[in-house]
PDB file with SEQRES, HELIX, SHEET and CRYST1 records, atoms N, CA, C and O in Angstrom:
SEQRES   1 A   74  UNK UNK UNK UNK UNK UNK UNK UNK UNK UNK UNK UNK UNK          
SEQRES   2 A   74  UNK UNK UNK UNK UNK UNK UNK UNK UNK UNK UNK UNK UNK          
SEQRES   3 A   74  UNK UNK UNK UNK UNK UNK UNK UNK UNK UNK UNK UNK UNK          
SEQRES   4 A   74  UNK UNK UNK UNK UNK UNK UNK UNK UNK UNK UNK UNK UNK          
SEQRES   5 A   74  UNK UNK UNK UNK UNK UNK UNK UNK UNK UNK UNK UNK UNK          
SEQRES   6 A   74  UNK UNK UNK UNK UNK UNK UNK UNK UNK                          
HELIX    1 AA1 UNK A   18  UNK A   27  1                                  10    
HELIX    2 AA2 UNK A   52  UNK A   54  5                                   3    
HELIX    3 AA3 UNK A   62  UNK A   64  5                                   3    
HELIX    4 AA4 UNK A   67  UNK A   70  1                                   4    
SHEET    1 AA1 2 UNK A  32  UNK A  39  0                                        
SHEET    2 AA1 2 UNK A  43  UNK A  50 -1                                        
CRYST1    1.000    1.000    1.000  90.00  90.00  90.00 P 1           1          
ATOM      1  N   UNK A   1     145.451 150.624  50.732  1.00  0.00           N  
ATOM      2  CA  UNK A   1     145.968 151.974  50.804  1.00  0.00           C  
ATOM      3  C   UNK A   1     145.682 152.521  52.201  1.00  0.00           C  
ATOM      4  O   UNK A   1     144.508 152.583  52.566  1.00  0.00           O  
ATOM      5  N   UNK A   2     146.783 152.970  53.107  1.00  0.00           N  
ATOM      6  CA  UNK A   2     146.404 153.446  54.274  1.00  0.00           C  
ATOM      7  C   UNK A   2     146.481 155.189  54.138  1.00  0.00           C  
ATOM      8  O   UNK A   2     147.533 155.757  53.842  1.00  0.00           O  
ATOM      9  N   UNK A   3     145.576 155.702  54.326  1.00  0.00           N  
ATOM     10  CA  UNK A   3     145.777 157.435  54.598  1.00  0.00           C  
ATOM     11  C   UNK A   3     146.057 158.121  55.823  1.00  0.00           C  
ATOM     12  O   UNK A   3     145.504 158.376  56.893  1.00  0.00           O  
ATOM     13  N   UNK A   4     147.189 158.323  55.201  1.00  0.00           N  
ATOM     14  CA  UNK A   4     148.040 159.016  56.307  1.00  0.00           C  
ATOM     15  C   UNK A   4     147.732 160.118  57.336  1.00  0.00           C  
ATOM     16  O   UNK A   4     148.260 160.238  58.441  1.00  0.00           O  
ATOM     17  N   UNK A   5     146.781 160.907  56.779  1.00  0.00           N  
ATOM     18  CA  UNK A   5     145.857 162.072  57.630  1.00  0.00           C  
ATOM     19  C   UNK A   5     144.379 162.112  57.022  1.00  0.00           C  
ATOM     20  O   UNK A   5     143.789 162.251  55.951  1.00  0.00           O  
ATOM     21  N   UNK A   6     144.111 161.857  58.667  1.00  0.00           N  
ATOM     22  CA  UNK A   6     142.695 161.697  58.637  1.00  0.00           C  
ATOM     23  C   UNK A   6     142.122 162.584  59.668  1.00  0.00           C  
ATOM     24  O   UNK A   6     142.705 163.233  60.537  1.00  0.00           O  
ATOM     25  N   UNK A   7     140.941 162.488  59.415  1.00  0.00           N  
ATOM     26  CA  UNK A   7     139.942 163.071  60.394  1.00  0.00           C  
ATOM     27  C   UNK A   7     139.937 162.065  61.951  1.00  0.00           C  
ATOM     28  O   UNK A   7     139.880 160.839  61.854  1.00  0.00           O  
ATOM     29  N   UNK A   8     139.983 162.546  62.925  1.00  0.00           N  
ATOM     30  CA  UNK A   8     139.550 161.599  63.772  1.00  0.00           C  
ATOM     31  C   UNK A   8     137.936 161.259  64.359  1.00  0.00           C  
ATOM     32  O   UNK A   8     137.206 162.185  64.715  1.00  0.00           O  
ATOM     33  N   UNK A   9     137.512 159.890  64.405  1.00  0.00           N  
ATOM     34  CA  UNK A   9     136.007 159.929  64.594  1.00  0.00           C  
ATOM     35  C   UNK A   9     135.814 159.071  65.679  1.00  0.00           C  
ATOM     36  O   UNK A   9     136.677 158.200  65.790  1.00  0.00           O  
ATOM     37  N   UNK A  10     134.882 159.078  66.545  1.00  0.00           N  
ATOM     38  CA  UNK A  10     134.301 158.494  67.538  1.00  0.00           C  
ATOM     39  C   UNK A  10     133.817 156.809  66.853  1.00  0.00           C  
ATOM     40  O   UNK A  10     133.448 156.745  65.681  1.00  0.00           O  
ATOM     41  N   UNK A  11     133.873 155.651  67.655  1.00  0.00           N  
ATOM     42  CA  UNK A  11     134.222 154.229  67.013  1.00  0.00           C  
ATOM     43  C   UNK A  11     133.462 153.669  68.295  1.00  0.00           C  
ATOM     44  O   UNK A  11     133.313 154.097  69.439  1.00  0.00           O  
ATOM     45  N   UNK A  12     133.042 152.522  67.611  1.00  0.00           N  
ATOM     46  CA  UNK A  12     132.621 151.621  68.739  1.00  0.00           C  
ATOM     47  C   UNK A  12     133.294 150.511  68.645  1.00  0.00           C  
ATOM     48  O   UNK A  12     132.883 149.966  67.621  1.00  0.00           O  
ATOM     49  N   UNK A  13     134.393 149.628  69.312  1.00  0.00           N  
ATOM     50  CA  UNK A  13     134.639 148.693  69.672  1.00  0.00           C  
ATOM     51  C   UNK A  13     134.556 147.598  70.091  1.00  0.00           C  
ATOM     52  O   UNK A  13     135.023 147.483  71.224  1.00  0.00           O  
ATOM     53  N   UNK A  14     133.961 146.292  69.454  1.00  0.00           N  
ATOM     54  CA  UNK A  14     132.837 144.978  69.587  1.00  0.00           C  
ATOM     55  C   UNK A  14     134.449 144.143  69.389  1.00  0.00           C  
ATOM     56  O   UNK A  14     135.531 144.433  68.878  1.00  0.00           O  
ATOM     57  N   UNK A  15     133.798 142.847  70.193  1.00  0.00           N  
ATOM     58  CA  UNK A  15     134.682 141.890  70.281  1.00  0.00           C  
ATOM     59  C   UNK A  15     133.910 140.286  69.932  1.00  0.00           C  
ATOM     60  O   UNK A  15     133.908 139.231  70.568  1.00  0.00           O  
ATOM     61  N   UNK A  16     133.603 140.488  69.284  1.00  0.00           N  
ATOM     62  CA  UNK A  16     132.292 139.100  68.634  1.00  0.00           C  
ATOM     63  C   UNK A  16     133.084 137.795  68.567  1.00  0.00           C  
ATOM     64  O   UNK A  16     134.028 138.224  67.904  1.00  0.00           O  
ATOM     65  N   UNK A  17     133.298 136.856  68.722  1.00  0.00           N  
ATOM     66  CA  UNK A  17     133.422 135.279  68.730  1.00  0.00           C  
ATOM     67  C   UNK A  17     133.658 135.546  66.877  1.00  0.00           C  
ATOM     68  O   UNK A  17     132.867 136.091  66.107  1.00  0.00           O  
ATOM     69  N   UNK A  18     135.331 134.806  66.498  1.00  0.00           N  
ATOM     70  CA  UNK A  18     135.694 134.379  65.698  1.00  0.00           C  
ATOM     71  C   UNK A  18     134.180 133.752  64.431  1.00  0.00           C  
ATOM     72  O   UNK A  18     134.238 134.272  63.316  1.00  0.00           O  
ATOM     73  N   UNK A  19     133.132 132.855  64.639  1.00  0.00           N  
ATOM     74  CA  UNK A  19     132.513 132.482  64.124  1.00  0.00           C  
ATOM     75  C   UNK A  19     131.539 133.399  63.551  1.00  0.00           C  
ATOM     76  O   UNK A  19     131.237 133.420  62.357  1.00  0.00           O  
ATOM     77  N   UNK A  20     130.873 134.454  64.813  1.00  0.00           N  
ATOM     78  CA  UNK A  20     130.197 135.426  64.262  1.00  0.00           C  
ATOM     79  C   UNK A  20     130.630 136.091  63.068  1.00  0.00           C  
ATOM     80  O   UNK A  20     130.185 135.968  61.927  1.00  0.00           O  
ATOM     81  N   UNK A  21     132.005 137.156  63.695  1.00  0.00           N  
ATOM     82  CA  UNK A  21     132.953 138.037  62.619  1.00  0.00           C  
ATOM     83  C   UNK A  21     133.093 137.401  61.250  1.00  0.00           C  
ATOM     84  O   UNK A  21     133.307 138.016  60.206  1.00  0.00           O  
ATOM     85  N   UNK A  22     132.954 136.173  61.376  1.00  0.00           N  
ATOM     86  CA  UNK A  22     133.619 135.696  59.698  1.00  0.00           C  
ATOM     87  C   UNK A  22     131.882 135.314  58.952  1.00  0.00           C  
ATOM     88  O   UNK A  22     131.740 135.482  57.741  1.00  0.00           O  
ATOM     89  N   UNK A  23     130.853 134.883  59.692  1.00  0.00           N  
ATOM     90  CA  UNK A  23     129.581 135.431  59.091  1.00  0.00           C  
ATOM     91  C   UNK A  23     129.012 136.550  58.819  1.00  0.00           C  
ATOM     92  O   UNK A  23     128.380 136.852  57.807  1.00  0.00           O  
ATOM     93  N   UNK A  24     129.308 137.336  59.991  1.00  0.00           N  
ATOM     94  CA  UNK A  24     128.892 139.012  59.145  1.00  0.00           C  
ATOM     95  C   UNK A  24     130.090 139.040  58.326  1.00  0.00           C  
ATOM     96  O   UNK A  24     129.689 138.563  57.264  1.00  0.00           O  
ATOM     97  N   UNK A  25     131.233 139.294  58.193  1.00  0.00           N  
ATOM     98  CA  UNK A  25     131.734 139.776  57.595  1.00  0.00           C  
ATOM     99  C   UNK A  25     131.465 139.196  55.476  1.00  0.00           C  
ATOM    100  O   UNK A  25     131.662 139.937  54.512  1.00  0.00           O  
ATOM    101  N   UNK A  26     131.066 137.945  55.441  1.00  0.00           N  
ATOM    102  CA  UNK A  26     130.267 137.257  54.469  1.00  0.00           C  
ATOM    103  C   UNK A  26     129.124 138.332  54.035  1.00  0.00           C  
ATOM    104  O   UNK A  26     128.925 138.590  52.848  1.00  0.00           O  
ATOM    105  N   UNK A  27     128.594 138.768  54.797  1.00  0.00           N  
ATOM    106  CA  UNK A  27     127.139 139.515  54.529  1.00  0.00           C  
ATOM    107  C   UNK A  27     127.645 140.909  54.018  1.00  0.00           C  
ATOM    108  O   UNK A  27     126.913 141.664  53.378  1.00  0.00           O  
ATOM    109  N   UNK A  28     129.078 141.231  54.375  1.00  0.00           N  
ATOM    110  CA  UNK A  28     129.342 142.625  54.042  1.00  0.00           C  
ATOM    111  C   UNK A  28     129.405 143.062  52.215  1.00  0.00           C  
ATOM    112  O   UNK A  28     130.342 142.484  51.665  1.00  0.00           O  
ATOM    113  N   UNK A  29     128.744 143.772  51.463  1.00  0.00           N  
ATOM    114  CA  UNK A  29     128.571 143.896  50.120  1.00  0.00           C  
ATOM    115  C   UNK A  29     130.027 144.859  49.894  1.00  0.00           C  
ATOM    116  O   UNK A  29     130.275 145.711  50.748  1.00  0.00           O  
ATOM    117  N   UNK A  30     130.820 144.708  48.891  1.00  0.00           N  
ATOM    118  CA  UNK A  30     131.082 145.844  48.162  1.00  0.00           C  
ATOM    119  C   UNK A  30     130.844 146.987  47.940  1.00  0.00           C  
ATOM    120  O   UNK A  30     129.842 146.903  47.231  1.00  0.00           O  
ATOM    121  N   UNK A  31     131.105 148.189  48.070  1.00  0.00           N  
ATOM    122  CA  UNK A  31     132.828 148.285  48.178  1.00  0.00           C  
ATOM    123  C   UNK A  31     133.292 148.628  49.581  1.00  0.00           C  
ATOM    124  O   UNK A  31     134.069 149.531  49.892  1.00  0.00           O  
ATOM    125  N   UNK A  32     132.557 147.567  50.546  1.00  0.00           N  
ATOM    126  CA  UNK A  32     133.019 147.492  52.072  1.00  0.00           C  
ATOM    127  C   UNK A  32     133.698 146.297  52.056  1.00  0.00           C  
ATOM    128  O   UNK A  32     133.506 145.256  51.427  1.00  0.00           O  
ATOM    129  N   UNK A  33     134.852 146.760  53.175  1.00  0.00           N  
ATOM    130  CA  UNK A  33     135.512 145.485  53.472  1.00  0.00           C  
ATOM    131  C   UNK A  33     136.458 145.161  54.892  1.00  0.00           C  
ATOM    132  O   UNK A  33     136.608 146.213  55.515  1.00  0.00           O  
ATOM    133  N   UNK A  34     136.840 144.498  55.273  1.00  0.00           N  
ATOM    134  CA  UNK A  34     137.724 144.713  56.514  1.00  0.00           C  
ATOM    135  C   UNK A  34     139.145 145.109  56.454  1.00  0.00           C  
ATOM    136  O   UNK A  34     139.779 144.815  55.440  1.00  0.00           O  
ATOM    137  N   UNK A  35     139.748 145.772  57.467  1.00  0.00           N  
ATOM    138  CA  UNK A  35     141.077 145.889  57.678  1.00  0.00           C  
ATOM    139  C   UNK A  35     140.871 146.633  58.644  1.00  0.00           C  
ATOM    140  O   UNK A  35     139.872 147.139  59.156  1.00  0.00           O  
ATOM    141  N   UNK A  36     142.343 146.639  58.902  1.00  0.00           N  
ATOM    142  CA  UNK A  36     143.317 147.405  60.374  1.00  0.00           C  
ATOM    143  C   UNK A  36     142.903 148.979  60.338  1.00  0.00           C  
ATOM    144  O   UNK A  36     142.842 149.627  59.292  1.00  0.00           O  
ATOM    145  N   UNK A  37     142.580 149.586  61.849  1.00  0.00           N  
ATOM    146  CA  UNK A  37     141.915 150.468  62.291  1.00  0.00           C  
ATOM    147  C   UNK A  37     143.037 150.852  62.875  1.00  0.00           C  
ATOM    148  O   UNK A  37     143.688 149.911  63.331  1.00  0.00           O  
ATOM    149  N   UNK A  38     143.497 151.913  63.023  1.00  0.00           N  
ATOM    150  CA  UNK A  38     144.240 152.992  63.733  1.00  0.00           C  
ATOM    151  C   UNK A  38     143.443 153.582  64.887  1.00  0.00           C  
ATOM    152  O   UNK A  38     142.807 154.603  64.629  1.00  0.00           O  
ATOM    153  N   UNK A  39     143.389 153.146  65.984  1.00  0.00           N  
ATOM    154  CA  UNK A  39     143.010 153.490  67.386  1.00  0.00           C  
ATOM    155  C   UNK A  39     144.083 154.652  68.099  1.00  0.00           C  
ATOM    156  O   UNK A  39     145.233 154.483  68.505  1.00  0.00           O  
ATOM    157  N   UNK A  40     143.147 156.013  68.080  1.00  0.00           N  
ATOM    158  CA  UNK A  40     143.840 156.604  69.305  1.00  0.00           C  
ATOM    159  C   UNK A  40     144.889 156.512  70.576  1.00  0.00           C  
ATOM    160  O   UNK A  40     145.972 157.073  70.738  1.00  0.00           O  
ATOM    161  N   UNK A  41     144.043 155.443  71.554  1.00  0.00           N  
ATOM    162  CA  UNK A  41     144.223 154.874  72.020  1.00  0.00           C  
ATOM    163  C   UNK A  41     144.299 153.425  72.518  1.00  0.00           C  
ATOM    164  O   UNK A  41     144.420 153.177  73.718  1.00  0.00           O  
ATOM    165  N   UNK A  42     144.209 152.257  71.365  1.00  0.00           N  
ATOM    166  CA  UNK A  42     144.516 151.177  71.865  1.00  0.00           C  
ATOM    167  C   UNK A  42     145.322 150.515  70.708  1.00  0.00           C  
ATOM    168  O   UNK A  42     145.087 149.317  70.555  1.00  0.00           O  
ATOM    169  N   UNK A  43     145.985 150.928  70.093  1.00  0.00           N  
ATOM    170  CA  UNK A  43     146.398 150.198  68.931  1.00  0.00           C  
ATOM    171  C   UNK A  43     145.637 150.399  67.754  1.00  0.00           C  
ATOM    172  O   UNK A  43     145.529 151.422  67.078  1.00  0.00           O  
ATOM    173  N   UNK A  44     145.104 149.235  67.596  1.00  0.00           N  
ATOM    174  CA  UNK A  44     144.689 148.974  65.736  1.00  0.00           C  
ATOM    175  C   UNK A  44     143.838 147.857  66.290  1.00  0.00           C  
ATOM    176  O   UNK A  44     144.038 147.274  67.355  1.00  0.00           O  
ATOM    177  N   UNK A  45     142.876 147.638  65.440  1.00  0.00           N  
ATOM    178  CA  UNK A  45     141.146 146.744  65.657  1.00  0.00           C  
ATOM    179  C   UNK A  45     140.889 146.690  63.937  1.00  0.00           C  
ATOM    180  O   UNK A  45     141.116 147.437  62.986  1.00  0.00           O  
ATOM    181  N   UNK A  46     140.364 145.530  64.124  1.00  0.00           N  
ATOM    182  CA  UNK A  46     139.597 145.267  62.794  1.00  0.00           C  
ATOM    183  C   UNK A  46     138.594 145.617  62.730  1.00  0.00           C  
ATOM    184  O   UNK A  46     137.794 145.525  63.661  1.00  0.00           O  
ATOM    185  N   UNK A  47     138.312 146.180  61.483  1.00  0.00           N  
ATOM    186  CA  UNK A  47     136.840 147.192  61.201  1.00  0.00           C  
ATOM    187  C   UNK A  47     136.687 146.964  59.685  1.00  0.00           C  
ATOM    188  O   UNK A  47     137.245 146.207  58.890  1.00  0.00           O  
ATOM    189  N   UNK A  48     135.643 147.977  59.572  1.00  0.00           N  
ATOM    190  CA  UNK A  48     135.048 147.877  58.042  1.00  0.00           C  
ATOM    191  C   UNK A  48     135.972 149.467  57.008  1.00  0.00           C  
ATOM    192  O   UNK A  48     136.083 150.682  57.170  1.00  0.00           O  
ATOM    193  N   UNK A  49     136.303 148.704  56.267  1.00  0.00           N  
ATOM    194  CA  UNK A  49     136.731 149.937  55.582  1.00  0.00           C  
ATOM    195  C   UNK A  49     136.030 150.410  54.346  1.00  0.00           C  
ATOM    196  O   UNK A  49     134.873 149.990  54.354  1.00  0.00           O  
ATOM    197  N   UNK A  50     136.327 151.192  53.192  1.00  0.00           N  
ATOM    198  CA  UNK A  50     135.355 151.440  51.889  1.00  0.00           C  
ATOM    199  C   UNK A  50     136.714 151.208  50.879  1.00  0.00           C  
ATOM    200  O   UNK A  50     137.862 151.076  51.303  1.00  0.00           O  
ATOM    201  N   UNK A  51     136.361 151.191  49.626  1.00  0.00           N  
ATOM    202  CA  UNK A  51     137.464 151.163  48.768  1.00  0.00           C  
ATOM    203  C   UNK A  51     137.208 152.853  48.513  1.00  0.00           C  
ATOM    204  O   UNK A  51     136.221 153.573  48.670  1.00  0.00           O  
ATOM    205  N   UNK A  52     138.548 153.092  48.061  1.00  0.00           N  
ATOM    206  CA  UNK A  52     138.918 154.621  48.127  1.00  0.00           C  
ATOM    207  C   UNK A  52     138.199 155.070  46.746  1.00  0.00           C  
ATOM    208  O   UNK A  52     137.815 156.240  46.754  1.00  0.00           O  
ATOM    209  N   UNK A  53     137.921 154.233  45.403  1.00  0.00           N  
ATOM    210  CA  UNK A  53     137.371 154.780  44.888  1.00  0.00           C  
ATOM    211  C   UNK A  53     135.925 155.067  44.765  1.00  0.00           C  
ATOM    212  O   UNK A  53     135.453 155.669  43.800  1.00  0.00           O  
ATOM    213  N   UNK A  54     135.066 154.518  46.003  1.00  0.00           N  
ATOM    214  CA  UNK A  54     133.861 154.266  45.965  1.00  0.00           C  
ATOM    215  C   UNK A  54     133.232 156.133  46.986  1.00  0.00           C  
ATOM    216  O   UNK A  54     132.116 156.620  47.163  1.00  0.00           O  
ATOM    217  N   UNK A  55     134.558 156.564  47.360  1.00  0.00           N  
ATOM    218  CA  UNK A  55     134.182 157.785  48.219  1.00  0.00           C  
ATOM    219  C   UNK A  55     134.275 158.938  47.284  1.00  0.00           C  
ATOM    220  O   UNK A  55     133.672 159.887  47.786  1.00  0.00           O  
ATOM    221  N   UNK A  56     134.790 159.244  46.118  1.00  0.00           N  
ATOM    222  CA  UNK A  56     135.401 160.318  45.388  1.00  0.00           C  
ATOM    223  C   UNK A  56     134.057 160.893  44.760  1.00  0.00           C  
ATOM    224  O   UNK A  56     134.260 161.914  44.103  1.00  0.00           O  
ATOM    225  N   UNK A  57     132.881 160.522  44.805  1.00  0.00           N  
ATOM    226  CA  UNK A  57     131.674 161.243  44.670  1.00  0.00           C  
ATOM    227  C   UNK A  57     130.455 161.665  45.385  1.00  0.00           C  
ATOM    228  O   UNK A  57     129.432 162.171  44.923  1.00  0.00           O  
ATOM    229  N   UNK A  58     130.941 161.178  47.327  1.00  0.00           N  
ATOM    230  CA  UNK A  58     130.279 161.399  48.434  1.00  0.00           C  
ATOM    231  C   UNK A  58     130.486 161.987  48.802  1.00  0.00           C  
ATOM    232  O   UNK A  58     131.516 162.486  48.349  1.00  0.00           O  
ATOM    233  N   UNK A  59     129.932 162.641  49.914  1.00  0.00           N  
ATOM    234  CA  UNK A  59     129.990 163.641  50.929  1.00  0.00           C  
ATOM    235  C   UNK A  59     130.892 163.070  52.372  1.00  0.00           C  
ATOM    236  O   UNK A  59     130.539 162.404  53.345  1.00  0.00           O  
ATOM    237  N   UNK A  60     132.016 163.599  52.027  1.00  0.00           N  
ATOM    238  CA  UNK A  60     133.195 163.614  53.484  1.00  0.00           C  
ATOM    239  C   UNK A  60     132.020 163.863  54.895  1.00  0.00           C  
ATOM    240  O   UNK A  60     131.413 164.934  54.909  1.00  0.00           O  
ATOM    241  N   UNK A  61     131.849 163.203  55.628  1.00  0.00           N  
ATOM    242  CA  UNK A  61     131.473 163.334  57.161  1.00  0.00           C  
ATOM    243  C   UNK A  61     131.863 163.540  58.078  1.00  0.00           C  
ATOM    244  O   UNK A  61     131.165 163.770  59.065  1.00  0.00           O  
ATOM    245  N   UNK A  62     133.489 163.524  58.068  1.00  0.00           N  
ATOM    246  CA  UNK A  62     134.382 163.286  59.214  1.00  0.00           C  
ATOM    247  C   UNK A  62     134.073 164.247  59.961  1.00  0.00           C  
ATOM    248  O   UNK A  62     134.015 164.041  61.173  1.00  0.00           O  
ATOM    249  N   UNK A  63     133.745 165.779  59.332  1.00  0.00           N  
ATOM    250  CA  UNK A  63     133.957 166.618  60.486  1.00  0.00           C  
ATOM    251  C   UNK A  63     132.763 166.606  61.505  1.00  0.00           C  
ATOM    252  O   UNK A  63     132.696 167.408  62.437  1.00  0.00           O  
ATOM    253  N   UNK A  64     131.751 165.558  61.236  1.00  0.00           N  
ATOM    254  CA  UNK A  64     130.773 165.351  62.090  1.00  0.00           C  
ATOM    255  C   UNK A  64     131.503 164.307  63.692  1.00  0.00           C  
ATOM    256  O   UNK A  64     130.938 163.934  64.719  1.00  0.00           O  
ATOM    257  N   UNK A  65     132.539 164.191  63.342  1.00  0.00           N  
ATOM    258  CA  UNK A  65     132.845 163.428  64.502  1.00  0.00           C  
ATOM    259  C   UNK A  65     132.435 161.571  64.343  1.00  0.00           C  
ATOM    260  O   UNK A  65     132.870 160.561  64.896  1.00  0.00           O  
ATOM    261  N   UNK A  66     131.843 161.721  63.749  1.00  0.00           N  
ATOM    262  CA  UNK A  66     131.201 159.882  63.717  1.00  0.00           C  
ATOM    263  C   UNK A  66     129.765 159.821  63.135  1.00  0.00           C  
ATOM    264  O   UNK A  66     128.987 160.766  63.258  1.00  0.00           O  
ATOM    265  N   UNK A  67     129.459 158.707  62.518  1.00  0.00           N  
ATOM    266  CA  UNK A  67     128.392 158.615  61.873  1.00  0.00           C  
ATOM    267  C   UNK A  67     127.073 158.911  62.796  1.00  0.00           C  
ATOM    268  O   UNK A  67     126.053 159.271  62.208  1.00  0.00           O  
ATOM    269  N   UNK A  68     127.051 158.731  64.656  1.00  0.00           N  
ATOM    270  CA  UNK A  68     126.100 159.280  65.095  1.00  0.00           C  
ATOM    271  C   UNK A  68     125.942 160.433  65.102  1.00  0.00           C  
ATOM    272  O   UNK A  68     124.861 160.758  65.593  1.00  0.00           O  
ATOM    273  N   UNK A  69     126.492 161.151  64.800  1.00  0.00           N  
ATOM    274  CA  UNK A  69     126.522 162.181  65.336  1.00  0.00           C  
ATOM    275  C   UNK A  69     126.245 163.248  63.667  1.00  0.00           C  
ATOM    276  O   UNK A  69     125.882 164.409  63.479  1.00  0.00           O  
ATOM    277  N   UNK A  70     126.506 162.499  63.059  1.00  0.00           N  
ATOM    278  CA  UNK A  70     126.446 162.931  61.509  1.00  0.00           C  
ATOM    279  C   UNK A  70     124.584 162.584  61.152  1.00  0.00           C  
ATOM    280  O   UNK A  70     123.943 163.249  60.338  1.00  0.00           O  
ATOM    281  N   UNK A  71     124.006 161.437  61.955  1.00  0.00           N  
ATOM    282  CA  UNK A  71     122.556 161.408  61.395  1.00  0.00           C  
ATOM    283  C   UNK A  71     121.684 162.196  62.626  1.00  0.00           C  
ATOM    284  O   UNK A  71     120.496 162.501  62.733  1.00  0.00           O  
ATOM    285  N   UNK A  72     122.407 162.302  63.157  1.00  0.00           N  
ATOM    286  CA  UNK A  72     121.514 163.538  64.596  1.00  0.00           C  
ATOM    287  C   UNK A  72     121.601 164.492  64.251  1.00  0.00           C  
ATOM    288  O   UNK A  72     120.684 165.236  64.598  1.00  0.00           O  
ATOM    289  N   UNK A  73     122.882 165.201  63.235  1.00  0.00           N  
ATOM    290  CA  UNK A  73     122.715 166.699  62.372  1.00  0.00           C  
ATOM    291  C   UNK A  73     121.685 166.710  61.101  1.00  0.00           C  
ATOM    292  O   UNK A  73     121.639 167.739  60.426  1.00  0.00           O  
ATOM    293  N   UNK A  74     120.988 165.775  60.809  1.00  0.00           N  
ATOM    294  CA  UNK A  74     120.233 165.825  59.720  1.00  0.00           C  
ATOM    295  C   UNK A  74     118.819 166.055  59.622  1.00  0.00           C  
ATOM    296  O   UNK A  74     118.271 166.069  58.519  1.00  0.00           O  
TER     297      UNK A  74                                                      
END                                                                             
């Protein structure tokens, strides 16, 4: 499911060796997972996403700008 309007958040961009990416990505638990990133400015990057039903009882962050910036307000 892609959502069409979003918040925009500050991202860090890693480029890891094919071998690494497919070992972490092994280590990643449920209900995380990978897919296509909508970049501002460079296209689309593979990242970690959540399944949509695993958010419907958390606390939205976006308007913190990015997760640093969301544990420096706490």
């Amino acid at each position: 499911m892609r959502v069409g309007a979003g918040a925009a958040i500050k991202a860090e961009v890693w480029t890891p060796d094919c071998a690494d990416f497919d070992a972490f990505l092994a280590k990643i638990p449920p209900p995380l997972g990978a897919g296509a990133l909508r970049l501002k400015d460079r296209g689309s990057a593979k990242g970690l996403l959540v399944e949509a039903e695993a958010v419907r009882t958390v606390e939205d962050i976006s308007r913190f700008g990015g997760w640093l910036a969301y544990l420096k307000s706490r």
